[in-house]
N, C-alpha and C positions, 0 to 999 in steps of 0.2 A: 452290442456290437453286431452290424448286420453284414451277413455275408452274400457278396450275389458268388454261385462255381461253376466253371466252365470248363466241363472234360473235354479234353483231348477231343476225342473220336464224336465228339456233338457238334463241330465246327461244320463251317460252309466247307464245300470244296467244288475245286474248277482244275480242270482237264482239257491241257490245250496241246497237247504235243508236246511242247517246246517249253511248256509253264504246267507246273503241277504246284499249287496256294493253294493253302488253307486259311479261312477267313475266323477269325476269330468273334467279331462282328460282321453286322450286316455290308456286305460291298458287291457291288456287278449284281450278276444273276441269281445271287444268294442275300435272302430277305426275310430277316425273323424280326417281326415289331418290340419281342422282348430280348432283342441283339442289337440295339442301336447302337451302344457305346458305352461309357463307364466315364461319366461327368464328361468334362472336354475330350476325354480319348475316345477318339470317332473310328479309329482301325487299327489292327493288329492282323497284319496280312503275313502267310510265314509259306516265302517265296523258294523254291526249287527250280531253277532256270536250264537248260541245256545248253553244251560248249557252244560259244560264238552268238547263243542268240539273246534275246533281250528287248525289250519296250521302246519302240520307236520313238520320237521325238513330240512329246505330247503335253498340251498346256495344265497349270493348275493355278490357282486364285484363292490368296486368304485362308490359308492352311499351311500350318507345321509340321513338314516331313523329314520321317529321321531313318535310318536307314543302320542297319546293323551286321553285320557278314557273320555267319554263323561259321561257314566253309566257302573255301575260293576267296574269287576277286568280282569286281562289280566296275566298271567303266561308267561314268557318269561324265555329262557334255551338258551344257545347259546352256540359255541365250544373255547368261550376264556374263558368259564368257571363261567359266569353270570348265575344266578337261582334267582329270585326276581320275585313277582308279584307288577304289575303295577296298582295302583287305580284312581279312579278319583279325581283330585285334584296335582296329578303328570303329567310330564312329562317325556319320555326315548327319547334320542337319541344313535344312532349306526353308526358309520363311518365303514364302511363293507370296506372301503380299499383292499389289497389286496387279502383279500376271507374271510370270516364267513359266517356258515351255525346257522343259528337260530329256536326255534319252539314259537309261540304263540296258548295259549288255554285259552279259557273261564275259569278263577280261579271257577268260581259258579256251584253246580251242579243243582241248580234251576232259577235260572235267568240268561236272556242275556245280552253281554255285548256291550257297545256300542262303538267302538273308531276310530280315524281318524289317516289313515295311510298314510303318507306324506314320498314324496321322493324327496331331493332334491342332483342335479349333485354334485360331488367336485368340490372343486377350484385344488385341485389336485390328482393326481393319485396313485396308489399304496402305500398307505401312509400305515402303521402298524394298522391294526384294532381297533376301541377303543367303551367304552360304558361308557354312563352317565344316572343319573336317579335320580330327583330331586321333593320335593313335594311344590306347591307354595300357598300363604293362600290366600282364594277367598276376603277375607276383604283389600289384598292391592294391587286390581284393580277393586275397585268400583268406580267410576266417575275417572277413571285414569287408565293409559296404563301401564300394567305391563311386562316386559321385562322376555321370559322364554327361546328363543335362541339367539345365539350371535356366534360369529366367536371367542372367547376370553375368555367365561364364566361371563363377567362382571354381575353384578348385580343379582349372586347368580341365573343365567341361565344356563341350560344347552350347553354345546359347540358342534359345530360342524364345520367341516372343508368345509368353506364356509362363505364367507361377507355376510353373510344372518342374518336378524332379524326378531324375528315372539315375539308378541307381544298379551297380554291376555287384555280384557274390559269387565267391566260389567257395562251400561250405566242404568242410571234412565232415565226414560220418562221426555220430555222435555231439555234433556241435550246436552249440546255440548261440543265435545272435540276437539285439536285439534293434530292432528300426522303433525310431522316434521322427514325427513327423518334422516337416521343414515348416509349414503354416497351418494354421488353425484353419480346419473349412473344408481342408482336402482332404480326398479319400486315397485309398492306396490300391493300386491293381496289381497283384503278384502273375508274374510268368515262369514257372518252370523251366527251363532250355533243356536241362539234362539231370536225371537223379531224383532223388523223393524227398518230399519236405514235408511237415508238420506245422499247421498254421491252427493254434485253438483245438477242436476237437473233429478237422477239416487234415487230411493228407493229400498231398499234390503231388501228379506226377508227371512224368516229361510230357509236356506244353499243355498241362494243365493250365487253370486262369484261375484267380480267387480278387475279386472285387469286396476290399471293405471301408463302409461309407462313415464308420462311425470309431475311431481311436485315437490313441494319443500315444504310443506304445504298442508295439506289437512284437511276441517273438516267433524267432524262424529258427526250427528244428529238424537239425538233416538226418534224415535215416539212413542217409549212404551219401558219397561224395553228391555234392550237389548244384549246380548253375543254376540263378537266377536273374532275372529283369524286376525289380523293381519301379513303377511308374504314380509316383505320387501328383496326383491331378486334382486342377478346383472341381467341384462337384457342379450342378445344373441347378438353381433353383427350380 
C-alpha cells in the first residue's frame, strides 16, 4: 500500500486581503512539481473569503468543480444561467465542459465564509456545460460514509463527469470504519476537515491529506470525534 501525506502546515498559501486559501496542490503563485495532484484530483483549494466579497465573474474549460461550505454561504451566478446560494450542509458541482464563466461571493455581509474548492479533470472533453446542487443531512453520515459525488448521481449525489467518488464522515471517538472502494484502479485521497484519524500506521490531522494508490479496503480510525472528505479518483497512467 503506497501512501503519498500532506501536512496541514506544508500547503501553499496566498494572502489577499479579502482571500486567505490554502492550496493543497500546486495552483496560482504556488508551484511544487511534487504537488501536482493526486491521479485526476488537480486541486484542493481550502477558501476563507471576507463579508460581501468573492471571485469575480471568470471563465473555466473542461474541468469538474465542486464546491463545499465548511461555514457560511457562497452565492454563485454563472452564464448557463444558475443564481443560487450555496450553504453549509450542501454540495455544488459544475462540469465547465466546453466554457462557463462563473462568480462566487461571500452570501454574508458580516461573516466569512469558509469552503473547499476542488477541481477535478474529465473523463471527457467538451462535453455541454452542466450544474448540480444538492443539500445532504449531517445525521446520515454519522459513524457511516455518506456518498455526495458519483459519476451517475446514485444515491441522491451530486454528478459529475468523472468515475470519481467523494464521500462525507462524521466519526465518534473510538470508531472504526471501514471504505471499500467503488472501482478497481482508483486511488483514494483522505481530507481531514476536523479531528484525528488513524489511516495504517499514518495519523491525520485537521486538513491533513493522505493519498493511497494501491487498496481494496481501508480502515479509518478516529481518535476523537472526527470529519472527513473522502475522494476516491482514477489514478494517471
Amino acid at each position: 500500500m503506497q501512501f503519498t501525506y500532506h501536512e496541514a502546515n506544508t500547503r501553499g498559501a496566498a494572502h489577499h486581503g479579502w482571500l486567505n486559501s490554502q492550496h493543497t496542490f500546486s495552483f496560482a503563485n504556488y508551484y511544487d512539481p511534487d504537488r501536482m495532484g493526486f491521479g485526476v484530483l488537480r486541486v484542493i483549494n481550502d477558501d476563507v473569503v471576507a463579508p460581501s466579497m468573492g471571485f469575480g465573474t471568470h471563465p473555466h474549460k473542461n474541468m469538474e468543480i465542486i464546491s463545499v461550505p465548511l461555514k457560511g454561504s457562497l452565492k454563485h451566478k454563472d452564464t448557463m444561467g444558475n443564481d443560487f446560494v450555496i450553504r453549509k450542509g450542501e454540495v455544488q458541482a459544475m462540469s465547465a465542459g466546453t466554457g462557463v464563466a462563473h462568480s462566487e461571493y461571500n452570501n454574508s455581509h458580516n461573516e466569512e465564509v469558509n469552503f473547499l474548492q476542488i477541481w477535478v479533470m474529465p473523463k471527457k472533453n467538451n462535453i455541454a456545460p452542466a450544474y448540480s446542487q444538492k443539500e445532504f443531512s449531517e445525521t446520515e453520515r454519522r459513524n457511516k460514509l455518506q456518498l455526495i459525488v458519483s459519476p451517475d448521481g446514485r444515491d441522491h449525489s451530486v454528478k459529475i463527469n468523472q468515475d470519481a467518488f467523494f464521500s462525507l464522515t462524521e466519526i465518534e471517538s473510538g470508531v472504526q470504519l471501514e471504505y471499500e472502494k467503488y472501482l478497481k484502479g482508483n486511488g483514494l485521497y483522505i481530507f481531514v476537515l476536523e479531528g484525528s484519524l488513524k489511516v495504517g500506521d499514518k495519523v491525520l490531522n485537521k486538513r491533513d491529506g493522505l493519498g493511497i494508490e494501491s487498496f481494496e479496503q481501508i480502515s479509518l480510525n478516529a481518535l476523537k470525534k472526527t470529519e472527513v472528505l473522502l475522494m476516491e479518483v482514477p489514478l494517471l497512467a
